[in-house]
N, C-alpha and C positions, 0 to 999 in steps of 0.2 A: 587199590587207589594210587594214583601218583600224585606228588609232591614237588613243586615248580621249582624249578631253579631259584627264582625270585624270590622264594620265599624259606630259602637257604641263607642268601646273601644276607635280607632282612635280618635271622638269626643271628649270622655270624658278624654282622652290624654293630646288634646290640650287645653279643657280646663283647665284643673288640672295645666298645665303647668304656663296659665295666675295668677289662682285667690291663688291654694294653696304658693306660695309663698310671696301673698302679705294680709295672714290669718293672724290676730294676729299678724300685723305691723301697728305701726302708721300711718294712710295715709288719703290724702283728701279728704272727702264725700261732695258732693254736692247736694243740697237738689232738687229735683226738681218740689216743689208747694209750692208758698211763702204762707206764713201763715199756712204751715201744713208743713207736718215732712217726705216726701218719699225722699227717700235718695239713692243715684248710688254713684258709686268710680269705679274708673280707673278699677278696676277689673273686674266689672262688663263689661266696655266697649272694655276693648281688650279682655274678654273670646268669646264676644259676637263676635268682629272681626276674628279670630282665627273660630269659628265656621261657619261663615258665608264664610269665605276661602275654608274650607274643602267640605263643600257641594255644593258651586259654581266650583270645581272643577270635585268631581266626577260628580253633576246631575247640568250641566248647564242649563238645559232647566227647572230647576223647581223655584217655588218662595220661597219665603222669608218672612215670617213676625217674628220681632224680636220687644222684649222689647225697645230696647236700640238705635234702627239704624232703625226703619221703615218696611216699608214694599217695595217690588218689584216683579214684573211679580206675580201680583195676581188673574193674569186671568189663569196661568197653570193649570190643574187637580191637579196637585200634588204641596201640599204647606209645607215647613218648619216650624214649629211654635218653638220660640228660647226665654229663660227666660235666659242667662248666669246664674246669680245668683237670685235663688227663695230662698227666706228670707234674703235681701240684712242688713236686719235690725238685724239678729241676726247675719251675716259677721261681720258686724263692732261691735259685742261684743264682739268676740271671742266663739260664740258658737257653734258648730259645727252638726249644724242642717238646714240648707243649701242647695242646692244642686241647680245643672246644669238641666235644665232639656229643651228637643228636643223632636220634634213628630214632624210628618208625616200625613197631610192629604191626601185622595185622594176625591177628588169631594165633597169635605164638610169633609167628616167621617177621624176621625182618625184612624188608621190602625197600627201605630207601636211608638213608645215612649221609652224614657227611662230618669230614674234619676242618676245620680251621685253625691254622694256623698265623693271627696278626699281623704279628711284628716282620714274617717275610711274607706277609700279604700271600697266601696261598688259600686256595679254599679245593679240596676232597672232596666230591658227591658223589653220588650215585640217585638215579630214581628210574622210571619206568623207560628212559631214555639210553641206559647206561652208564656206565663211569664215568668220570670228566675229569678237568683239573681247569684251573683259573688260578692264574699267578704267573712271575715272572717269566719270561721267554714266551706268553701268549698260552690261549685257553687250546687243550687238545683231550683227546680220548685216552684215558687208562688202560695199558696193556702190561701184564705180567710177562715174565720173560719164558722163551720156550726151553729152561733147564729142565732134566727130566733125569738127571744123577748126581744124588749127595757128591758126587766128589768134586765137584764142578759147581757148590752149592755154595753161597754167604748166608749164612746164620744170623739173626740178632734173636736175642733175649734183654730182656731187661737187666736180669743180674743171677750168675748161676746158684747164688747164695739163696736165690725164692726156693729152691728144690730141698727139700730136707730129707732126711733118713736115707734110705734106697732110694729115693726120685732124684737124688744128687750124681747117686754112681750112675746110674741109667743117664742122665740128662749128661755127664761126662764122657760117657763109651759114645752117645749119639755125636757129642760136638766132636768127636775125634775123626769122624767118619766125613765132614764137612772138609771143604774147602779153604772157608774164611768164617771167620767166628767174630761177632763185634758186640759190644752189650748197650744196653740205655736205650736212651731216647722215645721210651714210653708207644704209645699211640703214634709215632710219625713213620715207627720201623712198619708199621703194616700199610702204613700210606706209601711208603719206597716199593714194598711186595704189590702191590696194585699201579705201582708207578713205571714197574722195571728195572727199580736200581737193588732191592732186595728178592731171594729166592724163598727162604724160611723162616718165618718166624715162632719163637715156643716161649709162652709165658704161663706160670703158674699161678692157681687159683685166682681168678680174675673175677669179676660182679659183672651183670649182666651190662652194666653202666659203662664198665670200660671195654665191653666188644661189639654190643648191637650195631652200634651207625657204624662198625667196621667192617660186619659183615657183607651187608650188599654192595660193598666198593670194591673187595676183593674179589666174591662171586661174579659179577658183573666184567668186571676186569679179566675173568677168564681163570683167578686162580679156585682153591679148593680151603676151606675152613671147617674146621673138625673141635670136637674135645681129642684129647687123645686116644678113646675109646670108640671112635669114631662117630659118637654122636651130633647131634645140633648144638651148637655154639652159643645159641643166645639166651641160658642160664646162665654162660658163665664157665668156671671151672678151669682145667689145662688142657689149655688151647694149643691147638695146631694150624699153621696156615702155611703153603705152598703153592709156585709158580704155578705149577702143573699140576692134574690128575696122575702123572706117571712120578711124579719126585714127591707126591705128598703118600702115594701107596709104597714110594721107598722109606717114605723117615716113619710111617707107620712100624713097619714091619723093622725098622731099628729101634723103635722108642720100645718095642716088644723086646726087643734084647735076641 
């Protein structure tokens, strides 16, 4: 099934509505895993209400799995995968690298996604149409770049600290093998890899919330998205994403060591 542009925008609307107002305001975060630091705010939970409105409205017969509120009718073909806020940790810094992000499975596969990002007014899609982008300098088609050699490659990760035991040194022998190495910026580093300003991105153990709406902007875009075991991505787990078919079967065959 495809999913209209229009009814992206509406999404990223209502969430812009919830979270940009309450960016770069003092306001309560609560952590939620004692002894460790993952952190929600109001924001997070009325983007994520607001969002779950609009699509129980238009598509009442499909499900729901959300960060922040669970999951519902997970037996539907067609399932909503809902992140309100993807990098809930640089929100509450004030930096503006963040973003909303929605997808759309049907029968497992994702089919259609997008990211929004408010505050520089940017919105990421993808649906039956292709990639897109809409924001400053005017709306155009997503294309990954045609690098096709780690050495020649820019890297992001979130932070190479997510890599524990052995998946540390491996994840270090692989950044060595790189061009340019950058960290952070959550969810916007695979919106740059569908954009053409990033070639690689690896993050570890991720929820299916933070990669679904990623995947068909990248696929779509022309790159390649993997576990690192080369399977399907929209469980979850450690992810692989690359420009190319030929640069994503090079960092394969390095993340093997």
């Amino acid at each position: 099934m495809d999913i209209s542009v229009d009814f992206m925008r509406r999404i990223a609307r209502a969430a812009a509505a919830e979270t940009l107002p309450r960016f770069r305001v003092e306001g309560a975060v609560t952590n939620k895993i004692p002894g460790e630091f993952d952190p929600v705010t109001e924001a997070d939970r009325e983007s994520e209400r607001a969002i779950r409105a609009l699509i129980a409205s238009e598509f009442p017969g499909h499900g729901i799995l959300g960060e922040e509120f669970g999951s519902e009718n997970l037996a539907s073909s067609q399932v909503w995968v809902i992140d309100p806020i993807d990098g809930t940790r640089a929100f509450i810094s004030g930096v503006p690298t963040w973003g909303t992000l929605v997808g759309l499975t049907v029968d497992g596969d994702a089919v259609a996604g997008m990211m929004s990002q408010p505050f520089t007014g940017e919105l990421f899609y993808a649906n039956a149409s292709g990639a897109h982008y809409e924001g400053p300098g005017g709306a155009k088609r997503l294309r990954t770049r045609a690098t096709a050699r780690l050495d020649e490659a820019t890297l992001f990760t979130t932070t190479p600290a997510l890599f524990k035991g052995e998946s540390r040194g491996i994840y270090d022998r692989f950044e060595a093998k790189v061009r340019l190495a950058r960290y952070g910026i959550d969810c916007y580093a695979f919106a740059m890899l569908a954009a053409g300003g990033v070639d690689i991105v690896v993050d570890s153990d991720l929820k299916p919330y933070d990669i679904v709406a990623l995947i068909p902007i990248i696929e779509k875009a022309g790159g390649v998205i993997t576990t690192f075991d080369g399977g399907a991505p929209e469980n979850g787990g450690d992810i692989l994403a690359a420009a190319t078919p030929e640069l994503h079967a090079a960092a394969m065959e390095a993340l093997r060591g």
